[in-house]
N, C-alpha and C positions, 0 to 999 in steps of 0.2 A: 684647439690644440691639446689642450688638457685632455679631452677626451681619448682622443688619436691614440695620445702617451698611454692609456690606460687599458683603451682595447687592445692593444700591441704587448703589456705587458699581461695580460690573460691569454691571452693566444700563446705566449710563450711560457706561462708556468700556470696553469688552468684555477688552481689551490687560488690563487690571489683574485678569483670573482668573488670570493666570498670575503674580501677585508674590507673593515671599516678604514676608511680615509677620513683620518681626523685630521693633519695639516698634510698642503703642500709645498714644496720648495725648489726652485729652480735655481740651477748657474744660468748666465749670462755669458752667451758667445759671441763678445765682443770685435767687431771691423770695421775697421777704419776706413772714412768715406771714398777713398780712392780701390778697399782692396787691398793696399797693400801690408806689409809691417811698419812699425813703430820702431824705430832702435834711435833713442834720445839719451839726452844726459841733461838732468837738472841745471838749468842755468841759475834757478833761486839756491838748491841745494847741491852742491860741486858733491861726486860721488854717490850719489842716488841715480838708478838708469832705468830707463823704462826698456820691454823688449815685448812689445804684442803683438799677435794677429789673432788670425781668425781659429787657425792649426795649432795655437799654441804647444799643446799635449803632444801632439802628434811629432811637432817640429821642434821640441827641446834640448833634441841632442845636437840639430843644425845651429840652434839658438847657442848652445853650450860650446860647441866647438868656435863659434866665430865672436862668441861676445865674452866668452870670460877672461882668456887675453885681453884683452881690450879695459875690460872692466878692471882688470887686476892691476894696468897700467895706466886706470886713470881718465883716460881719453877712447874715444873709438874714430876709429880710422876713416878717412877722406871718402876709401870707397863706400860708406855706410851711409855719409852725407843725404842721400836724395830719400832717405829713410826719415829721415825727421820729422818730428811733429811738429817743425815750424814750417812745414811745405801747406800746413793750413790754415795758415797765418791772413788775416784778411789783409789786403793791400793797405799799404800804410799803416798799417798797426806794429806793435812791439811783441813776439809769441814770447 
């Protein structure tokens, strides 16, 4: 994969065959095992919200427009429910 990432970035700026690669560092593009998004509200801490998927960057301004009402008043809304990250909750347990 590392490799992939490297030939791809000489191919597109040619100058960069010749750098020393002393460290690398990757983000992590987080998704959740169904696919879908995350839109939770701490049940340990009232006021702290999670809002993830896979698009995140991409999809911040849909994030922004539907969750920071929400956010701002504390709670998120019914229709967000099937969003939750206790939909992965194993049976019988407390998420």
């Amino acid at each position: 994969m590392i490799g992939e990432i490297a030939a791809r970035n000489v191919r597109v700026l040619p100058a960069r065959a010749d750098a020393n690669v002393v460290r690398i560092w990757a983000a992590l593009r987080v998704m959740s095992p169904d696919g879908l998004p995350i839109y939770d509200q701490s049940t340990r801490y009232p006021g702290a919200f999670a809002a993830t998927c896979h698009s995140g960057v991409t999809r911040a301004g849909a994030h922004a427009m539907a969750l920071a009402p929400a956010i701002l008043a504390s709670t998120l809304p019914d229709s967000l429910a099937a969003f939750s990250a206790r939909r992965f909750a194993a049976p019988g347990t407390v998420a």
